[in-house]
C-alpha positions in Angstrom: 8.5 -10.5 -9.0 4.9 -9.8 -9.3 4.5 -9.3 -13.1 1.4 -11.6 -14.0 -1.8 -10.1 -12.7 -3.0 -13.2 -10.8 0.3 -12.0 -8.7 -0.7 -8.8 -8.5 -4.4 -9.7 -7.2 -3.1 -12.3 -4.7 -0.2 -9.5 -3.1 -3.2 -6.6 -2.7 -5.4 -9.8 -1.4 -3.1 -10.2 1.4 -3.1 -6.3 2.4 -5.5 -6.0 5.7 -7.1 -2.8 4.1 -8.1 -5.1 0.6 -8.1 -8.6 2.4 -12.1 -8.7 2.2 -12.8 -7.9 -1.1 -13.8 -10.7 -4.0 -11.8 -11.1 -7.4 -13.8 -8.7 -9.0 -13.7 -5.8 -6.2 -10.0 -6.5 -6.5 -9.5 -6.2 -10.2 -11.2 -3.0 -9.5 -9.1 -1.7 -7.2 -5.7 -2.6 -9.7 -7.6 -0.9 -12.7 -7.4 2.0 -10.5 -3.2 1.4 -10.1 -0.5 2.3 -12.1 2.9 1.4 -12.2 5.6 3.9 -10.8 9.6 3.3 -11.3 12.4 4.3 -9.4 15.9 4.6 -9.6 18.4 3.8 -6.8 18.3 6.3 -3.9 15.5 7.8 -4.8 12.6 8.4 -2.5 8.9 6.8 -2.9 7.9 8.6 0.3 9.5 10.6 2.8 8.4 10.8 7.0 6.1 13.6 7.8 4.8 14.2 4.1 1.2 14.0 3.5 -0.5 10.8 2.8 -0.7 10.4 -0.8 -0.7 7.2 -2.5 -0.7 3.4 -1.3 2.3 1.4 -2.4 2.5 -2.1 -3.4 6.1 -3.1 -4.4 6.2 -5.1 -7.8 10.0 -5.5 -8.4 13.6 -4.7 -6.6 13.9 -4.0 -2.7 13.3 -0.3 -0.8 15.0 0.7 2.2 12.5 1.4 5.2 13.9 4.0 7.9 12.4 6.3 10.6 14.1 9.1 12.2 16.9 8.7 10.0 17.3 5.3 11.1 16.9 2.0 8.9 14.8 -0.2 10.4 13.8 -3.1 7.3 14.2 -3.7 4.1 10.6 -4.3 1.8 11.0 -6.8 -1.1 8.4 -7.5 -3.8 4.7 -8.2 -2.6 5.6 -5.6 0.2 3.1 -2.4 0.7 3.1 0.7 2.5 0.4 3.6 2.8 -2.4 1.8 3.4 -3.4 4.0 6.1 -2.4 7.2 4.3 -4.1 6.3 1.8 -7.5 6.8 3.6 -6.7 9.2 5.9 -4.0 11.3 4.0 -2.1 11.8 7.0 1.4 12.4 7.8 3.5 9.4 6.2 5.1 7.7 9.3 8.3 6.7 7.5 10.6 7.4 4.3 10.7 4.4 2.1 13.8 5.0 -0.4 14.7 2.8 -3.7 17.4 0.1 -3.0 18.3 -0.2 -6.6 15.6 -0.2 -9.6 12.4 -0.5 -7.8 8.8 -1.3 -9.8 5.3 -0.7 -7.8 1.9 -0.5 -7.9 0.7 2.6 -6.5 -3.1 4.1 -6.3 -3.7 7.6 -5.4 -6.0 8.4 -2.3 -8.5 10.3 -4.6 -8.7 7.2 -7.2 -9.2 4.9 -4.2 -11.8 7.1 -2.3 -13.5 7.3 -5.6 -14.1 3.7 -6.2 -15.9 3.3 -2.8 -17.9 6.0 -3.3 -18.9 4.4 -6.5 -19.5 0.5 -5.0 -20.9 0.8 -1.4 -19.6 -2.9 -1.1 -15.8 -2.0 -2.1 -15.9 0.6 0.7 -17.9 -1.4 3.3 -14.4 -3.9 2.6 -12.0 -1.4 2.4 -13.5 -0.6 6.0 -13.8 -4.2 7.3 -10.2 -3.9 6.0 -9.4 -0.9 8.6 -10.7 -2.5 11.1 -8.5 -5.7 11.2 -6.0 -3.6 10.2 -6.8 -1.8 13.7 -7.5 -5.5 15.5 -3.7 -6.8 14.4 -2.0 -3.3 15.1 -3.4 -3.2 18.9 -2.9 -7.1 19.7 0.9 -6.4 19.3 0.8 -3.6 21.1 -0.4 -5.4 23.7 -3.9 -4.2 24.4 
């Protein structure tokens, strides 16, 4: 579980898209979370929806699947959206609660917001992308 904010900072720390930024750009970003529950079989985000928010799971386990087929199971300090969340494109998979499930989740328009507020939190949220783009294409081979 994630519950003590030093948690909370060090999970988002270790998501490519935040892995940049300092303590303080990071408390930042949280400020701009809030906490979302949901109850067993119940979907956080569905394939083919638009973008929306970033999720970082706090408590309980989700069920990952695409194309109707489950491919992983995400536990606490897990996180999904982190491109949707910039790009508010299609979500590439449907994520549904596996049991009570707690997480962190900040809205595209919040996020977007706070860059456009600190140059430096969206120069990191870029330098983010980027390594985000580095790790994606080394294993795919390129």
């Amino acid at each position: 579980m994630l519950k003590k904010k030093s948690d909370q900072l060090a999970a988002l720390r270790a998501v490519p898209l935040f892995s940049s930024m300092s303590d303080r750009d990071l408390k930042a970003v949280l400020a701009g979370c809030r906490e979302e529950l949901y109850s067993d079989g119940q979907a956080i985000v569905r394939e083919g929806q638009p973008g929306g928010p970033f999720f970082l799971i706090v408590e309980g386990q989700a069920k990952l699947s695409i194309n109707g087929k489950k491919r992983t199971t995400l536990h606490p300090g897990n996180y999904f959206g982190e491109i949707a969340v910039v790009d508010k494109g299609p979500r590439s998979a449907t994520i549904v609660a596996s049991g009570n499930v707690k997480a962190l989740a900040i809205a595209s328009w919040d996020l977007l917001a706070l860059c456009e507020q600190d140059f430096k939190i969206a120069e990191k949220v870029m330098v983010g992308m980027a390594n985000l783009i580095r790790t994606l294409d080394k294993t795919a081979g390129h």
